[in-house]
VEXVEXZA-245040 format. One record per residue: residue number from 1; residue in one letter; z, x, y of N, C-alpha, C in turn. Coordinates in steps of 0.001 Angstrom, whole numbers, plus 500000, padded with zeros to 6 digits. Each point is the difference from the previous one (the first is absolute). Example, Ala and Ser with C-alpha at 12.3 -4.5 7.8 and 13.67 -1.06 7.14 Angstrom:
<rs>
<num->1 | residu->A | n_Z->507800 | n_X->513190 | n_Y->494310 | ca_Z->500000 | ca_X->499110 | ca_Y->501190 | c_Z->500000 | c_X->500900 | c_Y->501200>
<num->2 | residu->S | n_Z->499280 | n_X->499650 | n_Y->501050 | ca_Z->500060 | ca_X->500820 | ca_Y->501190 | c_Z->500730 | c_X->499230 | c_Y->501090>
</rs>
This chain:
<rs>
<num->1 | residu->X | n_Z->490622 | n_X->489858 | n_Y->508197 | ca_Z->501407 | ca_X->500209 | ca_Y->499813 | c_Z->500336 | c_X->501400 | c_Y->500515>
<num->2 | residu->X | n_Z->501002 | n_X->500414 | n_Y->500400 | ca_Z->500760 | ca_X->501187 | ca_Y->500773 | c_Z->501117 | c_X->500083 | c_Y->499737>
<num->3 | residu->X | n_Z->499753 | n_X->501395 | n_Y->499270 | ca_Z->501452 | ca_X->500698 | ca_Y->499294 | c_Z->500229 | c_X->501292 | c_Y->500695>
<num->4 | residu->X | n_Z->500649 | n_X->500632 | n_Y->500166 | ca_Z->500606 | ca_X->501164 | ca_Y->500141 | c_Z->500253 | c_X->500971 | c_Y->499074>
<num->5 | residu->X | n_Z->499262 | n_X->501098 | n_Y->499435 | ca_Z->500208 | ca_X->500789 | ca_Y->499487 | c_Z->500393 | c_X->501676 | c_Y->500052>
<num->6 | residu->X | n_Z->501677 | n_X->500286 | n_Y->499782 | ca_Z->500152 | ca_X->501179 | ca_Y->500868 | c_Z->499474 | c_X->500532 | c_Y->501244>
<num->7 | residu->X | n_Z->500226 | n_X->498803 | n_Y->500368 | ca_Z->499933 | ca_X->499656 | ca_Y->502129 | c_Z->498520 | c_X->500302 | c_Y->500295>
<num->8 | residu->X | n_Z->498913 | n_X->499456 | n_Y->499183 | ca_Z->498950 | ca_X->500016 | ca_Y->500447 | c_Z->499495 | c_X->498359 | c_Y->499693>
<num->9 | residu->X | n_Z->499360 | n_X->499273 | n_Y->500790 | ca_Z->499844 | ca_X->498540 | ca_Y->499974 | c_Z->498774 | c_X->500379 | c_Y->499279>
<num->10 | residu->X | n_Z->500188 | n_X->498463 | n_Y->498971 | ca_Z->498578 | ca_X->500081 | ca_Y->499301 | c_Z->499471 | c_X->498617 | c_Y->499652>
<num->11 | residu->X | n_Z->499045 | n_X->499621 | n_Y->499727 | ca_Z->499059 | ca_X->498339 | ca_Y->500341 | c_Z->499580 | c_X->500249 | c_Y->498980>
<num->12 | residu->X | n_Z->500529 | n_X->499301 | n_Y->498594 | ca_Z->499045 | ca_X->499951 | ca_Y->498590 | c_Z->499909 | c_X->497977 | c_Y->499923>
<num->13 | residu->X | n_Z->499002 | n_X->500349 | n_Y->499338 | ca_Z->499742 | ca_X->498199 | ca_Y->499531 | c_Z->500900 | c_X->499142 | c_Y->499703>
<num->14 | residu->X | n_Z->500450 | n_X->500558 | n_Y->498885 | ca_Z->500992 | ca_X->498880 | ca_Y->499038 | c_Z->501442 | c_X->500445 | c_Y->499653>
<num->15 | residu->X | n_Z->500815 | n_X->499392 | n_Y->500007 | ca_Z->501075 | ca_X->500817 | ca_Y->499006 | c_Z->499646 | c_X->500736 | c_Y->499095>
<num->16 | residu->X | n_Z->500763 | n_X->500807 | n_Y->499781 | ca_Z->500204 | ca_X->501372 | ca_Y->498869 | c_Z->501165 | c_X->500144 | c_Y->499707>
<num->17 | residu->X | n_Z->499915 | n_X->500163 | n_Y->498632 | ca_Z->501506 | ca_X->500603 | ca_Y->499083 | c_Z->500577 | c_X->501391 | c_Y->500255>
<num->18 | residu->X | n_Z->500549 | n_X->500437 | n_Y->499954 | ca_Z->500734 | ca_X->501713 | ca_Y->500621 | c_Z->498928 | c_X->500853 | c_Y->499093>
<num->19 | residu->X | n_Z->499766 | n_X->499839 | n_Y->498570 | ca_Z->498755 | ca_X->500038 | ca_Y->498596 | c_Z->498471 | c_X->500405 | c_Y->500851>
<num->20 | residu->X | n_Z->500198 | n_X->498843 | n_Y->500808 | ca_Z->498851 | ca_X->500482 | ca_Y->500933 | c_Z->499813 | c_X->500378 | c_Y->500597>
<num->21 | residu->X | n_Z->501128 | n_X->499721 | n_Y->501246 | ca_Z->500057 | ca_X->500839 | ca_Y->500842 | c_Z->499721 | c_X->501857 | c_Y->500242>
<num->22 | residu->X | n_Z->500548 | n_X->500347 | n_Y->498836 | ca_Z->499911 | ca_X->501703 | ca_Y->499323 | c_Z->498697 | c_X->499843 | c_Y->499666>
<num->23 | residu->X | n_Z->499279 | n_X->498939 | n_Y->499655 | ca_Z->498655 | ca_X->500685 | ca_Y->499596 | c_Z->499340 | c_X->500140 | c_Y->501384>
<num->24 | residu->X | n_Z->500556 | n_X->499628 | n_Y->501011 | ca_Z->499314 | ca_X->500338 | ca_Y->501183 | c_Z->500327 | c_X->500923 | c_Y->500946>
<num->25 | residu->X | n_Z->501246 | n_X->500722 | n_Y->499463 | ca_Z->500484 | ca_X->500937 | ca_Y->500747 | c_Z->500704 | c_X->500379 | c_Y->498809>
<num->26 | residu->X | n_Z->499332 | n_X->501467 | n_Y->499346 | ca_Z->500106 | ca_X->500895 | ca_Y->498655 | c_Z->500937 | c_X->500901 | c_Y->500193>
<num->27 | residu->X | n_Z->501395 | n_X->499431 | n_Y->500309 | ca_Z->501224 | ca_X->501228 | ca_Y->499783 | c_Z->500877 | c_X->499952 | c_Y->499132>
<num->28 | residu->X | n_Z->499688 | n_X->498458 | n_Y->499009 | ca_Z->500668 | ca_X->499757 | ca_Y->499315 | c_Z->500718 | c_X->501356 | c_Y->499307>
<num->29 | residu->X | n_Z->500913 | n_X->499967 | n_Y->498781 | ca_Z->500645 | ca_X->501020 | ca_Y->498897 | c_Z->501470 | c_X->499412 | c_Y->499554>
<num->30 | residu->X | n_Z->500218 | n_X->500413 | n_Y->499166 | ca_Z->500952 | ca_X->499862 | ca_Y->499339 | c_Z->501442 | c_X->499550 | c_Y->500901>
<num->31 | residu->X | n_Z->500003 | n_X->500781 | n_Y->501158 | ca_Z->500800 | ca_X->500445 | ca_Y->500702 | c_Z->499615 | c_X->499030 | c_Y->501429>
<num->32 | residu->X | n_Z->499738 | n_X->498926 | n_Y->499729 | ca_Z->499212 | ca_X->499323 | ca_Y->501356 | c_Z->501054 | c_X->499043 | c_Y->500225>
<num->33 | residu->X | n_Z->500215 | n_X->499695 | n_Y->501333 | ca_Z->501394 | ca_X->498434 | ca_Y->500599 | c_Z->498783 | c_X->499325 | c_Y->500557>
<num->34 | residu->X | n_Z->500332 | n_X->498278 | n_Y->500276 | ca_Z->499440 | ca_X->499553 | ca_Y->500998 | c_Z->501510 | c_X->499308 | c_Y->500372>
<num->35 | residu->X | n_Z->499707 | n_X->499924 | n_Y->501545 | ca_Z->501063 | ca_X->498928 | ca_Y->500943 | c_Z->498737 | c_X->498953 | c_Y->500635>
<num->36 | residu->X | n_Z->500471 | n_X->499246 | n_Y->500044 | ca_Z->499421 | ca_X->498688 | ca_Y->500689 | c_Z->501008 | c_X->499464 | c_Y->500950>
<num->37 | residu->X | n_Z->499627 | n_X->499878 | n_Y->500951 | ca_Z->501059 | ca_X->499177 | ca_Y->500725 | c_Z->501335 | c_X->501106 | c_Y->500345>
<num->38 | residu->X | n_Z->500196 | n_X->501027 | n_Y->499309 | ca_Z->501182 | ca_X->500307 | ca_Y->500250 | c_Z->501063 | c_X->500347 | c_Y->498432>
<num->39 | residu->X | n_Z->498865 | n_X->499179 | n_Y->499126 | ca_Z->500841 | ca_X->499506 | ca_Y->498773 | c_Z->499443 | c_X->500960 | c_Y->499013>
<num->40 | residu->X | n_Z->500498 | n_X->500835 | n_Y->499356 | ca_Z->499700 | ca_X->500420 | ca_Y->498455 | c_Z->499049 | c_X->499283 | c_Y->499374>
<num->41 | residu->X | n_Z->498826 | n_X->499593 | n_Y->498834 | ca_Z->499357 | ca_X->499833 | ca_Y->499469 | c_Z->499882 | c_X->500518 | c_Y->498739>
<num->42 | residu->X | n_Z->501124 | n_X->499307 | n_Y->499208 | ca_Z->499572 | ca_X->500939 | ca_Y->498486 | c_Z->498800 | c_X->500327 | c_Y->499567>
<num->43 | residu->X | n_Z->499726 | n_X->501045 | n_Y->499101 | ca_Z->498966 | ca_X->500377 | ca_Y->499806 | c_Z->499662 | c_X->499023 | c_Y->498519>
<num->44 | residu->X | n_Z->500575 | n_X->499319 | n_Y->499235 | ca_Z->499766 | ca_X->498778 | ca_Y->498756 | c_Z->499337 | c_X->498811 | c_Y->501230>
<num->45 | residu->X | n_Z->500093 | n_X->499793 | n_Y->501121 | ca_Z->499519 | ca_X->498710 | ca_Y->500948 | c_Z->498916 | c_X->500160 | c_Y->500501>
<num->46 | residu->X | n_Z->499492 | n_X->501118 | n_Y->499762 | ca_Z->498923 | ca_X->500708 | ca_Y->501121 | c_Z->498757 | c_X->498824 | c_Y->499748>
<num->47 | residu->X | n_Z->499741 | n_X->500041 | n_Y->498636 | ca_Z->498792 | ca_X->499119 | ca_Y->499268 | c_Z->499777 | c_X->498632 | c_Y->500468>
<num->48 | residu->X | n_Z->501345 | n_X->499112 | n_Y->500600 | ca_Z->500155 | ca_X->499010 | ca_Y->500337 | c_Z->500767 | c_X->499579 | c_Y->501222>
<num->49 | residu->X | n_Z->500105 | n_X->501219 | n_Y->501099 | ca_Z->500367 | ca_X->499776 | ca_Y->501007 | c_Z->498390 | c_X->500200 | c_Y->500752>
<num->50 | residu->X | n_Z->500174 | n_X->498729 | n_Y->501020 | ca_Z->499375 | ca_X->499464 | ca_Y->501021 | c_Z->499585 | c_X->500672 | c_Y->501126>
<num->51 | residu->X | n_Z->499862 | n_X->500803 | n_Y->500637 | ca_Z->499623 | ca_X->500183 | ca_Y->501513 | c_Z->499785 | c_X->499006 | c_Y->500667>
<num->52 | residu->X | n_Z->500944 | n_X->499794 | n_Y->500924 | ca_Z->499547 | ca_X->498890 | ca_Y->501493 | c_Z->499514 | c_X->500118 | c_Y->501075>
<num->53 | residu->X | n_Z->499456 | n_X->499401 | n_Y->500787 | ca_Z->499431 | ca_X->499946 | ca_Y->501130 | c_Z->501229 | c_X->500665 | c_Y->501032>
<num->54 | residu->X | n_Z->500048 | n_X->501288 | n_Y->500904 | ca_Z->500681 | ca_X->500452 | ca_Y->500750 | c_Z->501333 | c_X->501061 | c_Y->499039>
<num->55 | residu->X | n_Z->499945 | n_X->499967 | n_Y->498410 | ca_Z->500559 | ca_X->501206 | ca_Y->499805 | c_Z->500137 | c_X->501102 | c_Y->501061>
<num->56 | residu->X | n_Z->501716 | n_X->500632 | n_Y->499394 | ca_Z->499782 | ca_X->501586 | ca_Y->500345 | c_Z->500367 | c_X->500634 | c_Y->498891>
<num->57 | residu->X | n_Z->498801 | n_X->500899 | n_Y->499740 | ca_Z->499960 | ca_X->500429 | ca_Y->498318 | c_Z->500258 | c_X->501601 | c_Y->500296>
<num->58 | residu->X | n_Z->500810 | n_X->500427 | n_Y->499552 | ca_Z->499959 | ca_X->501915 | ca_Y->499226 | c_Z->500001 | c_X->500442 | c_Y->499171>
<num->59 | residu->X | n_Z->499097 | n_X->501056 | n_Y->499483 | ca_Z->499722 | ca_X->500181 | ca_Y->498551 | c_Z->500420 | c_X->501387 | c_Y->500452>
<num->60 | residu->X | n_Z->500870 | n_X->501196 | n_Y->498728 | ca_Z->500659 | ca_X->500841 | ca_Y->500401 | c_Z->500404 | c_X->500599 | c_Y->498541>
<num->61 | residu->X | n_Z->500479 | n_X->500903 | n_Y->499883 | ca_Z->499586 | ca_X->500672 | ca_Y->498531 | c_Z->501712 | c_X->500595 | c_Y->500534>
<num->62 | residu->X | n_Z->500838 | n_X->499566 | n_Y->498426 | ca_Z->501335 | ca_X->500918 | ca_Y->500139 | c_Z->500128 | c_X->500954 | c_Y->499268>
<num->63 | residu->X | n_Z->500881 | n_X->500875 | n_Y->500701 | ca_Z->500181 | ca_X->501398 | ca_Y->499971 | c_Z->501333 | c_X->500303 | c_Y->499765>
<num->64 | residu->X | n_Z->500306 | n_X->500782 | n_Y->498879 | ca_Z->501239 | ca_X->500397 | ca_Y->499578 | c_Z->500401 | c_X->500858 | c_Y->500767>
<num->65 | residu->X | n_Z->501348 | n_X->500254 | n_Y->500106 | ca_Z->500979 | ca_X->501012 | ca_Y->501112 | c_Z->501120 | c_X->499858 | c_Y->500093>
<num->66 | residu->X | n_Z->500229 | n_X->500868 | n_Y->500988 | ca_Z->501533 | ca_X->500439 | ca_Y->499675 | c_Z->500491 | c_X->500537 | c_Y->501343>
</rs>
């Protein structure tokens, strides 16, 4: 399977949950977004959202400002 992760292509086995996904790329925090597709990803869905074959995934940490 081939996902895209913050524009680097990547070939893992099986689907993965976003849950997992962070355990494979450790930037998770408090303060962490994912987009899939383009789309927001609440962080209550993470546990039970899917990764698909050809995602485009960004994981990205928000920052307060002004």
């Amino acid at each position: 399977m081939k996902i895209t992760v913050n524009e680097k292509e990547l070939l893992i086995k099986s689907s993965l949950t976003i849950i997992e996904l962070f355990k494979k790329f450790p930037i998770y925090s408090k303060n962490s977004a994912v987009s899939v597709n383009n789309n927001i990803i609440p962080q209550k869905e993470w546990k039970e959202y899917n990764i698909k074959d050809n995602d485009q995934i960004v994981l990205f940490h928000i920052i307060a400002g002004g």
